[in-house]
C-alpha positions in Angstrom: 0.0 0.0 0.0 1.9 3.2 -0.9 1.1 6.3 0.6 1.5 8.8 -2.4 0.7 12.1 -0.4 -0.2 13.2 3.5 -1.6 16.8 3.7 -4.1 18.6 6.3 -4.3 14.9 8.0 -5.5 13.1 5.5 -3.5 10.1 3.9 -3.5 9.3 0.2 -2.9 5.8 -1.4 -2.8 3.0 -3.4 -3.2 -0.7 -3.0 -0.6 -2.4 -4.8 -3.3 -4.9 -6.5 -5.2 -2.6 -8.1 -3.5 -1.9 -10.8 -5.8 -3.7 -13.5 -8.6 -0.7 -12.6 -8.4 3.0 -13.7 -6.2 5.2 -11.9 -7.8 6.1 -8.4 -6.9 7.0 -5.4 -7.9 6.2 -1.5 -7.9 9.0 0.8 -8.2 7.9 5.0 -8.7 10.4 8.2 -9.8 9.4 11.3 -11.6 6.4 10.5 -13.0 7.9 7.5 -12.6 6.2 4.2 -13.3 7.1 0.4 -11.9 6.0 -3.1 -12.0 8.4 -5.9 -11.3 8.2 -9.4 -8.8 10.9 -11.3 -9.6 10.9 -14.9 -12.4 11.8 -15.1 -12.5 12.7 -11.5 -15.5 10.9 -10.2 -16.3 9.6 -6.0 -16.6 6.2 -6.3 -17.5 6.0 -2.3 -16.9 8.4 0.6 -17.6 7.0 4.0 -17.5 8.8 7.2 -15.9 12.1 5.3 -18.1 15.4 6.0 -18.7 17.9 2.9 -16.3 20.2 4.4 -14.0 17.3 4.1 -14.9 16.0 0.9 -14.5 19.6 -1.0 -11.0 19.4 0.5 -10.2 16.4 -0.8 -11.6 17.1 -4.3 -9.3 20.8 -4.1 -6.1 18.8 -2.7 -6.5 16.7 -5.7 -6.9 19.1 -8.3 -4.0 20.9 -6.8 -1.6 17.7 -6.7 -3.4 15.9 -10.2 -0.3 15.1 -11.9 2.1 14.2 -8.9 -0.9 11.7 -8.1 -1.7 10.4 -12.2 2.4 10.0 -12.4 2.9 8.3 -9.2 -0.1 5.9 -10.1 1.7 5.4 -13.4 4.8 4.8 -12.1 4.1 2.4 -9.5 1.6 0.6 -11.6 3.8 0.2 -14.8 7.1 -1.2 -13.3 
C-alpha cells in the first residue's frame, strides 16, 4: 500500500493490487474512508468524510493531479 501524499491529515494511497482498474486514489482520516477516481475525476464512495471534508479532498487533488496520475503510473507500470 503506498502512501503517495499526507496533507491537512489526510492520507492518500494506493493498493498495490489494483493496478488492472483505472487510476484512483484512496484517501483515510480518522476512521474515514473514500476512493476516488482521477480521470475523469468521479467519487466512487466516501464513507464517514463530511462535505467540508470532501470539497477538501476534491481541491487537494486538483492541486496535486499530476504528482498523483504520475505516481499511479509509475508504481503501476514497473
Amino acid at each position: 500500500m503506498p502512501v503517495v501524499l499526507r496533507i491537512r491529515g489526510f492520507k492518500f494511497y494506493f493498493y498495490a493490487n489494483e493496478g488492472d482498474e483505472p487510476p484512483h486514489i484512496h484517501v483515510d482520516k480518522g476512521g474515514a474512508t473514500a476512493k476516488l477516481w482521477l480521470s475523469p475525476f468521479r467519487w466512487e464512495y466516501a464513507n464517514g468524510f463530511s462535505p467540508a471534508q470532501q470539497r477538501m479532498i476534491k481541491e487537494i487533488i486538483q492541486q496535486h493531479h499530476a504528482e498523483l496520475m504520475a505516481k499511479w503510473h509509475e508504481f503501476f507500470e514497473q
